[in-house]
N, C-alpha and C positions, 0 to 999 in steps of 0.2 A: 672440476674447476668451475666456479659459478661466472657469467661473464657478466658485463655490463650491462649487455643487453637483458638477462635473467634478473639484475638488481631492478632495472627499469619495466620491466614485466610485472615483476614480484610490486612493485610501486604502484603500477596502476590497478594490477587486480585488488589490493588492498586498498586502494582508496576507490574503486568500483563499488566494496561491501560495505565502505562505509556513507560513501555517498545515497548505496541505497535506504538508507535509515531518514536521510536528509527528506524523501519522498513519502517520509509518513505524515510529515509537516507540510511538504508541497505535496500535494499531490498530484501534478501536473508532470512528476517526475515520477516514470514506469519502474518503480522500485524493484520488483522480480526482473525484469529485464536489464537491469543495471548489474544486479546477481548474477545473472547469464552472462551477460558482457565479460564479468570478472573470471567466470569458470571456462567460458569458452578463450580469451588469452591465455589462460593457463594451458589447456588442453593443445592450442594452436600454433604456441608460441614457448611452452617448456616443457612439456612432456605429452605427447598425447596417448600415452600407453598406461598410464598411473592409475586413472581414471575408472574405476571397477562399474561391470554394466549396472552392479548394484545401486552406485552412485547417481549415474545417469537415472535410474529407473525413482531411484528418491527424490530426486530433483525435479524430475519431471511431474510427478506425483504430489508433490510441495507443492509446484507451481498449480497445478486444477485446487488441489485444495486453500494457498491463498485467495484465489478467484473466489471462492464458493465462500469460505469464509466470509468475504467483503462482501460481497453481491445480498447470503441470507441476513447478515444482521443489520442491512438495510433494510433489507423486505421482513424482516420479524418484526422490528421495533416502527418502521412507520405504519406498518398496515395495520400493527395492534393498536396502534393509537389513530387509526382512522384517517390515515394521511392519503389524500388522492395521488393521481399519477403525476399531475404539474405541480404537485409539493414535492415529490421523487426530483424531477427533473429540475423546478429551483433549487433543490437542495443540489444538485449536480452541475449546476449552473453555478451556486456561490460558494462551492469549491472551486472552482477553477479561479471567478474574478478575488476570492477572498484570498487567494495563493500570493497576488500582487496587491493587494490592500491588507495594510497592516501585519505584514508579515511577523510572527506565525499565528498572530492573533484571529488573522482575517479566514483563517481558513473554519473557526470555529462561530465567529460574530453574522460574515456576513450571509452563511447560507439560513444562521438561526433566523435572522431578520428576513431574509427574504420568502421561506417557508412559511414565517408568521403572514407575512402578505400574502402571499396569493391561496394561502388556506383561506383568512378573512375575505379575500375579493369572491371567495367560491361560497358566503353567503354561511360561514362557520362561524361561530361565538369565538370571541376574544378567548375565551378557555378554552376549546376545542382547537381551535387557532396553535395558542400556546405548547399545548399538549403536543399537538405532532411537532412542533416545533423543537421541542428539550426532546421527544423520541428520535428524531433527526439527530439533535446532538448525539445522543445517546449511541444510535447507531454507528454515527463514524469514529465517538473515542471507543467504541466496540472493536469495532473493523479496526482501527487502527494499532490497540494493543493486540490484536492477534495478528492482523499480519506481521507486527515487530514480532512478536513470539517464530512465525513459522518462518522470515526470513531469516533468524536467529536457530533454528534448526536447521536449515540450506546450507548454512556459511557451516555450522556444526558437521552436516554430513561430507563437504567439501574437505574441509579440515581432516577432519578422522579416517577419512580416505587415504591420504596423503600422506598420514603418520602412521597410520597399519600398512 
């Protein structure tokens, strides 16, 4: 017999997985940990026997490789394009302020524009400038289709767990 409290579970974990989709656009929002959040209710709070170590050991595995995904196609695409360390760190800096300016636009305008500055103030050509700057873009709608890919295999491993 499902109870209410199992309907109100089942509610939150599901809106936990979707809300993590929500943090590809914010990113101020720990989308894998939102993921967890949702698996671990489940585990906690409706069955915590269901759950095959299998599962656990993909999920856990998911999550180093979301990280890793995000983290190299930063460092592939600015470094190829000659981006120093405080063009990394405005770009990390206008994700955050671009999260609350112009939402969901701001997450892609304002680290491009700020990148473009302090590459220029570091004494780079307006095209060199640029160049890391569209690599910057480049890297986060990188990272960002792939972590939606690999949290879309998490919720996938989650699922198929559950129905085997």
């Amino acid at each position: 017999m499902i109870s209410i409290l199992d309907i109100v579970l089942w509610i939150l974990i599901i809106a936990c997985f979707v809300f993590s989709f929500v943090g590809l656009v914010y990113p101020i929002i720990p989308s894998v940990l939102v993921i967890w959040v949702g698996v671990m209710l489940y585990h906690f709070g409706i069955n915590s026997n269901e759950l095959s170590w299998i599962s656990w050991t993909m999920l856990s595995l998911l999550t180093i490789v979301l990280f890793l995904a995000d983290y190299l196609a930063n460092l592939h695409f600015v470094d190829k394009a000659g981006g120093s360390k405080w063009g990394m760190r405005a770009a990390t800096i206008g994700l955050i302020v671009g999260s609350f300016v112009i939402p969901p636009f701001g997450v892609i305008i304002v680290p491009f524009v700020l990148v473009l500055i302090v590459e220029m103030l570091q004494k780079k050509s307006f095209a060199e400038s640029t160049k890391v700057a569209f690599a910057t873009l480049i890297a986060f709608l990188s990272g960002t289709v792939a972590k939606g890919v690999i949290q879309l295999i998490m919720i996938g491993v989650f699922v198929f767990d559950l129905i085997l």
